[in-house]
Backbone bond lengths (Angstrom), bond angles and torsions (degrees), N, CA, C in turn:
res aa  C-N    CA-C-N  psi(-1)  N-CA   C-N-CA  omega(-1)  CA-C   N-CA-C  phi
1 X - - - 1.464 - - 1.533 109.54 -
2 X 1.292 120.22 123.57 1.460 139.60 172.39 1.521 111.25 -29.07
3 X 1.085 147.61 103.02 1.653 129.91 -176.85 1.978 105.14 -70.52
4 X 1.157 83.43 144.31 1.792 107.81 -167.74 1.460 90.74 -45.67
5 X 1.589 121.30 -57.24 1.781 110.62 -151.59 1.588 92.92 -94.88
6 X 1.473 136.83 27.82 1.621 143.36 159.92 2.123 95.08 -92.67
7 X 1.629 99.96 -41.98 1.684 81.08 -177.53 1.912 98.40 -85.71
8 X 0.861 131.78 -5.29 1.036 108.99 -177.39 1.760 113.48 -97.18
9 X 1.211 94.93 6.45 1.812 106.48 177.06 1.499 101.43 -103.49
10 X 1.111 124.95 -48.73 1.758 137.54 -167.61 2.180 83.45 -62.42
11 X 1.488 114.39 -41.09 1.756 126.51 172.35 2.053 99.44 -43.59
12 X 1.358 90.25 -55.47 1.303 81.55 -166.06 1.945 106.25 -84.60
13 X 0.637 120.47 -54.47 1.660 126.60 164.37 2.092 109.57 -28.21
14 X 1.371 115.74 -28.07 1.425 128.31 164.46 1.072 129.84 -90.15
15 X 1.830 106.40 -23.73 1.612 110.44 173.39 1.513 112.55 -103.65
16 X 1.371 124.16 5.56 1.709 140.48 142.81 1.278 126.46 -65.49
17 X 1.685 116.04 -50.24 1.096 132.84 -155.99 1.674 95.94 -79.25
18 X 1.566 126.32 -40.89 1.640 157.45 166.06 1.595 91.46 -37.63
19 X 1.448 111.58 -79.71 1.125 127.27 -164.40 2.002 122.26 -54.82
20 X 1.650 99.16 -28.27 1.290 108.14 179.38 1.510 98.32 -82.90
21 X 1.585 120.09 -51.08 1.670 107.67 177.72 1.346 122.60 -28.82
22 X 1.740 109.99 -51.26 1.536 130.60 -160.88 1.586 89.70 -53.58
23 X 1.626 122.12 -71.95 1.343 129.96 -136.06 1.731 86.96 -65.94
24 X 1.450 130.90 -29.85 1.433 112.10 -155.29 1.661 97.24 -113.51
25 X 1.363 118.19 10.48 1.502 112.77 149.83 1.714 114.52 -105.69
26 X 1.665 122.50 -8.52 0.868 114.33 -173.28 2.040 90.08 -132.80
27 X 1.405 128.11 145.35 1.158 121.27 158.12 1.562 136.75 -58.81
28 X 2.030 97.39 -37.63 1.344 121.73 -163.42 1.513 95.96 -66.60
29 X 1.389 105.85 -42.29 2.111 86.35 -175.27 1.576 109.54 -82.72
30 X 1.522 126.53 20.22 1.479 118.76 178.59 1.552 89.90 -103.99
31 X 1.043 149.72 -17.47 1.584 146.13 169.51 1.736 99.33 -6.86
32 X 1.072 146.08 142.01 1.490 144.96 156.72 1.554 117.05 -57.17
33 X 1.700 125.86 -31.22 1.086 111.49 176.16 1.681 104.27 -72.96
34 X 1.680 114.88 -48.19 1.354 122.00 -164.77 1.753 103.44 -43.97
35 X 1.657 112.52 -54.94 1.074 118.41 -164.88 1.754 110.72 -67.65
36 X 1.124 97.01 -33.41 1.731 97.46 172.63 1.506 112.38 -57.53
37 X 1.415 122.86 -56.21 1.088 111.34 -165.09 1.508 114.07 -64.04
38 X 2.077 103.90 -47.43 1.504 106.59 -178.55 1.878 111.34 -49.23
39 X 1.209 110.25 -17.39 1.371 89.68 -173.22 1.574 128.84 -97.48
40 X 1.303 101.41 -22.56 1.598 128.34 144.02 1.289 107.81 -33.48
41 X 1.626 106.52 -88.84 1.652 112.32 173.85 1.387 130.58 -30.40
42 X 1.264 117.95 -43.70 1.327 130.90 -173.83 1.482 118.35 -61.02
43 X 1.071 97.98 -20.11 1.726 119.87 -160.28 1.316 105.24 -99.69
44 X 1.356 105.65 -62.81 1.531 139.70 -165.62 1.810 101.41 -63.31
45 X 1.255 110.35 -76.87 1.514 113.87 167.24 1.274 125.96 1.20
46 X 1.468 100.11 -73.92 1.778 114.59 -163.14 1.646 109.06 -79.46
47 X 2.036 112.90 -27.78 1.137 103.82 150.85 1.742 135.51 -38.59
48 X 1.506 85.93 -62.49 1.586 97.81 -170.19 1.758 108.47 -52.10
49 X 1.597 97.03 -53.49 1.699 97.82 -159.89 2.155 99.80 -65.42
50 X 0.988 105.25 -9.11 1.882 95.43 -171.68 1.642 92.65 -96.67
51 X 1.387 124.14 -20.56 1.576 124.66 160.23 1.889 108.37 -49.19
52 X 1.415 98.66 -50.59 1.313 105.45 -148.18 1.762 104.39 -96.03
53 X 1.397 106.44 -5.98 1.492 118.58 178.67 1.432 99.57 -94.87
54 X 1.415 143.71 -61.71 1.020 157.22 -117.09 1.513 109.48 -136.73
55 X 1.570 122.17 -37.84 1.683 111.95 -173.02 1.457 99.93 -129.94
56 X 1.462 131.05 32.15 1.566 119.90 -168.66 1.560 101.17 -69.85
57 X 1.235 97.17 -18.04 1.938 80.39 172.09 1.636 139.51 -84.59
58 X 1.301 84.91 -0.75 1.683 82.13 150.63 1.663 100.76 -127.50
59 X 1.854 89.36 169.80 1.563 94.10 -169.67 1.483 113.76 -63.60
60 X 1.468 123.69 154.57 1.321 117.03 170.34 1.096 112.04 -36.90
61 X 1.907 127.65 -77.70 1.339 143.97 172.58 1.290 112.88 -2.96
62 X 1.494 103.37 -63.66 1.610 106.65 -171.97 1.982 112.27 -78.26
63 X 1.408 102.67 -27.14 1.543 100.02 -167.39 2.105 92.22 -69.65
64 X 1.151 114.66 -35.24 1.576 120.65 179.59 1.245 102.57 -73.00
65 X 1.228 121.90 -19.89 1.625 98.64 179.53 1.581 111.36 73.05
66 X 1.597 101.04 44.16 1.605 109.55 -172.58 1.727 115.85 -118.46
67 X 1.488 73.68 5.10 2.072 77.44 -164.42 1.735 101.10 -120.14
68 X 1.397 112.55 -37.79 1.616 128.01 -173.03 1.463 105.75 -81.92
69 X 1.416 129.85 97.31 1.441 142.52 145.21 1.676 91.22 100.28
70 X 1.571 116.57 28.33 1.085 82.63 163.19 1.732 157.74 -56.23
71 X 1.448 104.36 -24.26 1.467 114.77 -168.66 1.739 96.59 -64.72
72 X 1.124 81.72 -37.88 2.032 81.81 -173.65 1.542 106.52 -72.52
73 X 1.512 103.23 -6.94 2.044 86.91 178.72 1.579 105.75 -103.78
74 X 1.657 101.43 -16.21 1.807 93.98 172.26 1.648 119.62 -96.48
75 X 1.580 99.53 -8.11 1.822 99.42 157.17 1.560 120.93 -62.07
76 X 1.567 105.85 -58.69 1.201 116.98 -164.33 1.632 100.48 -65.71
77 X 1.727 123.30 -45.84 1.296 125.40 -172.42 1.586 95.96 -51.63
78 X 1.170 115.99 -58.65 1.810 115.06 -176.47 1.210 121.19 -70.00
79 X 1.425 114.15 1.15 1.584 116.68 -175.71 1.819 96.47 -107.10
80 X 1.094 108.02 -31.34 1.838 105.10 166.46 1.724 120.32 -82.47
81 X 0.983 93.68 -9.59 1.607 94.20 -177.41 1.821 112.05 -105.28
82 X 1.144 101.45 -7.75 1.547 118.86 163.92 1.459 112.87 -92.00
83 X 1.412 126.49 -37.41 1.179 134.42 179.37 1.552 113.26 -77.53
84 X 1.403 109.23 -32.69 1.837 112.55 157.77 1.016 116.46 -64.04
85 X 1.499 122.32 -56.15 1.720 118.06 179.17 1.491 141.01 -40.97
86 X 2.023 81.05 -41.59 1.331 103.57 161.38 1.594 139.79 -46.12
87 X 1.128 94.10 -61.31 1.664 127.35 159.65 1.033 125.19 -49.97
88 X 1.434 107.82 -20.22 1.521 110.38 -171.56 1.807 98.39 -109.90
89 X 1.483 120.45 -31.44 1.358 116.39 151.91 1.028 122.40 -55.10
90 X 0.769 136.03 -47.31 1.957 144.53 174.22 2.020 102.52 -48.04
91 X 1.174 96.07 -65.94 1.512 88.18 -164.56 1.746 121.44 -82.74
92 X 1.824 92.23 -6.15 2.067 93.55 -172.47 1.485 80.59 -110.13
93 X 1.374 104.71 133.47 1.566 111.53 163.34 1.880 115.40 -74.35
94 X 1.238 85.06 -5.20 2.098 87.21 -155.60 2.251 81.20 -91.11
95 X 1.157 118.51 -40.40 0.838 121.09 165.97 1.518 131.63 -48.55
96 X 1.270 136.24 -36.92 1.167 129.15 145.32 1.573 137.74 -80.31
97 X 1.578 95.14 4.50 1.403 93.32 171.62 1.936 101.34 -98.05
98 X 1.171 121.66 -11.12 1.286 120.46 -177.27 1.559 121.57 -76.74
99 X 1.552 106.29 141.00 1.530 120.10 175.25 1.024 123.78 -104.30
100 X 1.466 110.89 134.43 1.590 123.92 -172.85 1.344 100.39 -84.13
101 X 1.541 109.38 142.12 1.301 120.99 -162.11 2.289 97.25 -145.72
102 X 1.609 92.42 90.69 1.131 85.43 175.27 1.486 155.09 -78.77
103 X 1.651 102.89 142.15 1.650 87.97 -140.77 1.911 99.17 -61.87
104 X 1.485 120.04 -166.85 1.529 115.70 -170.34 2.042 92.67 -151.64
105 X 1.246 101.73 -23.07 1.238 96.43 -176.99 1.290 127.87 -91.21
106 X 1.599 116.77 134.43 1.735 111.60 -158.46 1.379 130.54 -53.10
107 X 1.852 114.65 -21.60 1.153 134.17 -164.07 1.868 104.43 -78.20
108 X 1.383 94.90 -41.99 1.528 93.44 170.32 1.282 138.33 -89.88
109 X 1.637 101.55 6.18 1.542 111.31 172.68 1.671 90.81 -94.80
110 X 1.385 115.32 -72.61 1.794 116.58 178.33 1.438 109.70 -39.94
111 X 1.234 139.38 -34.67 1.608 144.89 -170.33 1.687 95.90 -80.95
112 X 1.245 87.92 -96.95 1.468 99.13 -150.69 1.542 116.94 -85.80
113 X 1.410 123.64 -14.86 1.365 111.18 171.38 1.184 110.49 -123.79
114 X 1.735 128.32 14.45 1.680 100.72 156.87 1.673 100.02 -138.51
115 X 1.860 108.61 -30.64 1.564 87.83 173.56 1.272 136.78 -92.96
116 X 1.881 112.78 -10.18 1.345 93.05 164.85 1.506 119.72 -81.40
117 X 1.053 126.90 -23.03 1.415 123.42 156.87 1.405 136.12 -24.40
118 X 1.256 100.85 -72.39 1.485 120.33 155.70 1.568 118.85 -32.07
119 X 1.270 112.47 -60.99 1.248 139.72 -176.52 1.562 114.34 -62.56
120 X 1.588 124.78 -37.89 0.722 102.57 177.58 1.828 112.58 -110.57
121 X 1.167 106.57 13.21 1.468 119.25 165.19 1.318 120.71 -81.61
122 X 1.603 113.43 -11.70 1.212 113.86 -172.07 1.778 102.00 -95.54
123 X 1.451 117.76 -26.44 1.277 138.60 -144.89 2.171 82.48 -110.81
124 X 1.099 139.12 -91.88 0.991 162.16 154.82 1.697 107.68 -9.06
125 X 1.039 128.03 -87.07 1.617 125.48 173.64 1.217 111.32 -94.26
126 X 1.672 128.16 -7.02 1.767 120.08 174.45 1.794 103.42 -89.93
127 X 1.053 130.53 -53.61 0.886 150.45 -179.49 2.172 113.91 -57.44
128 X 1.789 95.04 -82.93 1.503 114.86 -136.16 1.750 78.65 -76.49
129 X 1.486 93.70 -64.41 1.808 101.79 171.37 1.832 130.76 -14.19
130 X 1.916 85.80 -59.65 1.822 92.45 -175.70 1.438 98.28 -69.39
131 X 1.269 129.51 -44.55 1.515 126.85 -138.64 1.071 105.42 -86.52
132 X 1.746 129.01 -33.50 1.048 137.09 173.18 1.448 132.80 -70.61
133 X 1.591 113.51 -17.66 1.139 164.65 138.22 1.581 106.33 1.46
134 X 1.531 92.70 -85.54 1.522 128.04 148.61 1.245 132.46 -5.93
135 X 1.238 100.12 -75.66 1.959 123.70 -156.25 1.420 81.45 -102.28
136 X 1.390 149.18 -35.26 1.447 136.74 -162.12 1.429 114.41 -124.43
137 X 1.077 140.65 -58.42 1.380 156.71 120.05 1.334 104.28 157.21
138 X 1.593 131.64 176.20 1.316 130.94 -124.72 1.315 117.11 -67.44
139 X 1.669 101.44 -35.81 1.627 99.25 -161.89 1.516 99.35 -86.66
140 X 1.515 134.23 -19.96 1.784 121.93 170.00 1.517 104.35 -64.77
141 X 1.516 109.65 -29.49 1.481 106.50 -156.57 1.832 101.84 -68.84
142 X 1.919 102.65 -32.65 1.301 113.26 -174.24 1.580 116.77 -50.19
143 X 1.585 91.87 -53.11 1.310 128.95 -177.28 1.978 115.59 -42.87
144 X 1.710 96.74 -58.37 1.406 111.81 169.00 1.414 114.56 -49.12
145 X 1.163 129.49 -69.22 1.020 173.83 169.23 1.602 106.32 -26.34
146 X 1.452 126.11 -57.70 1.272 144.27 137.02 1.611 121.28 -17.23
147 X 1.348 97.23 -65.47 1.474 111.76 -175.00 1.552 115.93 -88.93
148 X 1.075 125.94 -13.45 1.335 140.38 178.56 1.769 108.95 -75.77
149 X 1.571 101.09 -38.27 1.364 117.52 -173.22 1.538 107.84 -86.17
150 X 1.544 114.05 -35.72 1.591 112.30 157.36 1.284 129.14 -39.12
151 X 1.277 103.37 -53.37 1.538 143.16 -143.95 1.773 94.20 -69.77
152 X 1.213 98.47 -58.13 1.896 112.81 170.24 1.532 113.48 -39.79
153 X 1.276 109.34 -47.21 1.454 113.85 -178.42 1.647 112.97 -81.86
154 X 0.927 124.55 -2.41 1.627 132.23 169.71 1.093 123.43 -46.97
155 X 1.617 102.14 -57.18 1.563 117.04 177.35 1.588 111.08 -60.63
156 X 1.146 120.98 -59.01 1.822 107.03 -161.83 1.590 83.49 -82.46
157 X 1.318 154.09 7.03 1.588 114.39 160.79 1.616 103.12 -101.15
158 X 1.388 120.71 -14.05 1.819 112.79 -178.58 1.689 86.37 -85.58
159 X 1.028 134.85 -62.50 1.451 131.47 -156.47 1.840 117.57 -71.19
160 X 1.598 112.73 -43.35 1.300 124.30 -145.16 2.009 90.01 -109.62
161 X 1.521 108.38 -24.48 1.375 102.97 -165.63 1.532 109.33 -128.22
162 X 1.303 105.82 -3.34 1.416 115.18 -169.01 1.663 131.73 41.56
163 X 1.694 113.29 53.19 1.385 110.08 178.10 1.473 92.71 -89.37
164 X 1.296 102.11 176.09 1.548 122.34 166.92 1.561 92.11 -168.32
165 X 1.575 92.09 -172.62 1.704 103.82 170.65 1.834 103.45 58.45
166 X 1.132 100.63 -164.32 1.437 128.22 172.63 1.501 119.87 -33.66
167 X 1.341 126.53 -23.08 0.973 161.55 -167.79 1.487 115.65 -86.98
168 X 1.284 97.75 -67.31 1.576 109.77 162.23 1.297 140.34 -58.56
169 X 1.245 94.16 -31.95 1.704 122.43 -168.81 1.884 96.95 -81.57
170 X 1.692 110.17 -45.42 0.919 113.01 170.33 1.848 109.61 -42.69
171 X 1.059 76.94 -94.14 1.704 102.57 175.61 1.928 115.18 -18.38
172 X 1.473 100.30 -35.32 1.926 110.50 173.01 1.162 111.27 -84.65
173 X 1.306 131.73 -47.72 0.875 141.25 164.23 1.986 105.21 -31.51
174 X 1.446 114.93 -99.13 1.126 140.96 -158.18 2.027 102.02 -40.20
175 X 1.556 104.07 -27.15 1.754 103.73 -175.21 1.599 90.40 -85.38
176 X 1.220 111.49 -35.46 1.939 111.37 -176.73 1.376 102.11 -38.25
177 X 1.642 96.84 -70.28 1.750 98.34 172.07 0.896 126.06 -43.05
178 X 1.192 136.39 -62.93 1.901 140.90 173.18 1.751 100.83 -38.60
179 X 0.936 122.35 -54.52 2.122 127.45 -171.77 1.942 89.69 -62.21
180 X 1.614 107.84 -63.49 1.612 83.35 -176.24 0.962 120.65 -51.11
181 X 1.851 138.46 -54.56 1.258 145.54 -165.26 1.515 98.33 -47.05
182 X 1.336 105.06 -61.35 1.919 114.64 -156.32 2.022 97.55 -71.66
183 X 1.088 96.06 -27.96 1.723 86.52 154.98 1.701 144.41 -81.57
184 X 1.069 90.81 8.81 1.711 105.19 -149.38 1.582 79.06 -123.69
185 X 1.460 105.61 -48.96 2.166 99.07 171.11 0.964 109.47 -38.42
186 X 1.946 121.03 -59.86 1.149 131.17 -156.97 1.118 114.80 -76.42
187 X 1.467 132.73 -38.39 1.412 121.85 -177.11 1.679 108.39 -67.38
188 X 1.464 111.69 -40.77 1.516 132.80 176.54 1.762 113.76 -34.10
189 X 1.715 98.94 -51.26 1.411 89.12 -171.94 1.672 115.63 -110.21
190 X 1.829 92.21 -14.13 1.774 110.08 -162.38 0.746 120.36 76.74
191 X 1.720 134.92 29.65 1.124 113.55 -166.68 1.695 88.66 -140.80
192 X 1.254 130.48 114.55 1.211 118.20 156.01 1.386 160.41 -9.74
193 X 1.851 102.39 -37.10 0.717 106.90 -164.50 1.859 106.11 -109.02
194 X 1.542 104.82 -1.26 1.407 119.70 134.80 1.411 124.64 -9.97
195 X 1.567 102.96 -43.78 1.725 115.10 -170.86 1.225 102.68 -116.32
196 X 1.173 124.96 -67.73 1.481 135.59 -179.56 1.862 115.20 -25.90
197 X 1.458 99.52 -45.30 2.129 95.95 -177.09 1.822 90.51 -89.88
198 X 1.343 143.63 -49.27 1.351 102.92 166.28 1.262 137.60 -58.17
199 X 1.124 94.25 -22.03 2.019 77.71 176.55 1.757 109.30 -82.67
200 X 1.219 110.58 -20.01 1.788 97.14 165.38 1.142 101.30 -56.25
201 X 1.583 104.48 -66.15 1.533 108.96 -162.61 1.415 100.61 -23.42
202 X 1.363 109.10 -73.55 1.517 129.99 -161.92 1.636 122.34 -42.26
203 X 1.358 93.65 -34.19 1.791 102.72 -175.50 1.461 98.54 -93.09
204 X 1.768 114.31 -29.82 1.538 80.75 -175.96 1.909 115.47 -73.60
205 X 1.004 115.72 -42.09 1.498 122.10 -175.71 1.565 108.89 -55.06
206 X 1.184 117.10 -45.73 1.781 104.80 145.53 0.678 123.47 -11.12
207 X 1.376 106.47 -87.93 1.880 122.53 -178.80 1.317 116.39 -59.82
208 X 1.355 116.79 -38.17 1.720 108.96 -172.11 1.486 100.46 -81.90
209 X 1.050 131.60 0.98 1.590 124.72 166.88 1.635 127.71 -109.25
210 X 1.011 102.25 3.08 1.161 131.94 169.70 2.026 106.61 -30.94
């Protein structure tokens, strides 16, 4: 039997995949606010409603893993995502010659560096992570969980950007890694937010170096 928070992720992985068709047969839904919100939403949604179907009896806070040890999950989250950056200055030369250029526009603070993040940390390691956890135990759940979070990003680079090939594989590959790591935080400390401040971290310096 299918586990409840696998259909409610495959929910959100269909209401992305929907949403990327629209913008590249139609312009009007690629707008930056439209696309910010749909992609937030898309994510965010199927989190909330399998919270609110399935675990209302305990508090959100605690079912996210937002209230228990946090300080130790936003040290360690900011203490690994400094220790990557690092590493990654050290060994790319093109990387320390580059300037951060901060973004100013709302779509890419709400989009891409704090709500899909959020959004999909809550859905992805709050959600697919614990529950699967459960019924399979840690390292399939990691595993699922991993690829589920790839899997999201498929659509806007096959549909919206057109990679394939070598390109793609790159590109699947490299988020696989990011879903194990940001799962492996979370089970590590329990605390959500373990994952949640690197991947800002992570998306904003992306973007601001752009």
């Amino acid at each position: 039997m299918i586990s409840r928070s696998l259909l409610y992720t495959l929910a959100a992985l269909a209401l992305w995949t929907s949403w990327c068709a629209l913008m590249a047969r139609w312009p009007l839904f690629a707008t930056p606010e439209l696309r910010a919100l749909a992609r937030v939403g898309a994510v965010l949604l199927p989190a909330a409603l399998f919270y609110r179907r399935h675990r209302r009896d305990q508090p959100l806070v605690d079912y996210f893993r937002l209230r228990e040890r946090w300080p130790r999950g936003v040290l360690i989250g900011a203490g690994c995502a400094a220790l990557y950056f690092s590493v990654a200055v050290l060994v790319a030369p093109a990387a320390r010659q580059a300037a951060l250029h901060i973004p100013t526009d709302f779509a890419a603070w709400f989009n891409f560096i704090l709500g899909s993040p959020l959004a999909e940390e809550l859905l992805f390691r709050g959600v697919l992570l614990r529950e699967l956890s459960e019924r399979l135990g840690l390292a399939l759940a990691t595993l699922a969980s991993a690829c589920a979070f790839t899997l999201l990003h498929v659509p806007q680079w096959t549909i919206l950007e057109h990679q394939d090939g070598l390109e793609l594989l790159t590109s699947s590959c490299a988020i696989f890694v990011y879903g194990l790591l940001f799962a492996v935080l979370v089970s590590a400390t329990r605390s959500l937010w373990a994952s949640i401040v690197p991947h800002w971290i992570n998306n904003f310096i992306l973007l601001a170096a752009r």
